[in-house]
PLY file of the C-alpha trace (Angstrom):
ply
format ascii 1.0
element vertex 73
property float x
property float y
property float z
element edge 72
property int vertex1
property int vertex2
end_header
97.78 50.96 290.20
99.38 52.39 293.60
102.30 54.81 292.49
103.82 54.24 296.14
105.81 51.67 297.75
103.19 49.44 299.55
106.14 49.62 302.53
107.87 52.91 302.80
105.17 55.20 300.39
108.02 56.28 298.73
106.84 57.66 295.22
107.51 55.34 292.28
110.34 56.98 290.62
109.91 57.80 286.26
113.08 55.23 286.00
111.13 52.15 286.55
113.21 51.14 290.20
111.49 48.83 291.87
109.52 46.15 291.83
105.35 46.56 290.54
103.13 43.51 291.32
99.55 42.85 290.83
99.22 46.88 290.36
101.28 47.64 294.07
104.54 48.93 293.97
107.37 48.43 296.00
110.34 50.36 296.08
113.95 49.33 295.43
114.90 49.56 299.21
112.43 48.39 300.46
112.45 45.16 298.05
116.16 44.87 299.30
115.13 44.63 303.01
112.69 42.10 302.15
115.44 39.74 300.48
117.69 40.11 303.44
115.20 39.29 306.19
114.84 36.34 309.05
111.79 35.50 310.80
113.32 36.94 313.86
113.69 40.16 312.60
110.80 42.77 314.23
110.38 44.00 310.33
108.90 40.60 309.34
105.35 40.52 309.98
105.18 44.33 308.72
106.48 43.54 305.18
104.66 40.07 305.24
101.42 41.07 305.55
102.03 44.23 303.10
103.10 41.05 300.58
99.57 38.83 301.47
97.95 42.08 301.00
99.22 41.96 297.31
98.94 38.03 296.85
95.17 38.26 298.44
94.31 41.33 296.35
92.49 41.33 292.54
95.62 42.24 290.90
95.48 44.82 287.87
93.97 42.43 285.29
97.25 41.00 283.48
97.79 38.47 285.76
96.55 35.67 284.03
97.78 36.94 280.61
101.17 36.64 282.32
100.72 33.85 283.92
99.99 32.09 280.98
103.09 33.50 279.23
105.04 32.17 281.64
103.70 28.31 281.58
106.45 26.95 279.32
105.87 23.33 280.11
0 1
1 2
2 3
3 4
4 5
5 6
6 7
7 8
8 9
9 10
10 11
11 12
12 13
13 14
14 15
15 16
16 17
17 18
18 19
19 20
20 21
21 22
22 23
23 24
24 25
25 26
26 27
27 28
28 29
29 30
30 31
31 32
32 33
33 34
34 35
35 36
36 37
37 38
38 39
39 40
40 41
41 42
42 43
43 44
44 45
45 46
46 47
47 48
48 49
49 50
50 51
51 52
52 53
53 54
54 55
55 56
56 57
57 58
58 59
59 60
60 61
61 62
62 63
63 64
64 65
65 66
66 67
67 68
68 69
69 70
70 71
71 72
């Protein structure tokens, strides 16, 4: 599991901010820049490919126990 934001390398704080997927994390600020950007914005391809890294990677193993969890109907 990475204990810094994919983005900003920010160490994960104790408090549980932020957002952890497939074992990366990403930090609250940097998770708030990603919800307010446009495709014209020079930060977009940065945090775009940091999120295909995550999509494209192994992921920690729960995954698919989660996954399943999720598949209500």
């Amino acid at each position: 599991m990475v204990e810094n934001c994919l983005f900003c390398r920010q160490q994960r704080p104790v408090t549980g901010e932020g957002l952890l997927i497939r074992g990366y994390f990403i930090c609250a600020a940097c998770e708030a820049k990603i919800t307010l950007l446009y495709r014209e914005d020079p930060d977009y391809d940065f945090y775009l490919n940091g999120l295909k890294k995550i999509w494209h990677s192994p992921g920690d193993g729960n995954c698919e126990i989660m996954a399943e969890e999720f598949r209500l109907w």
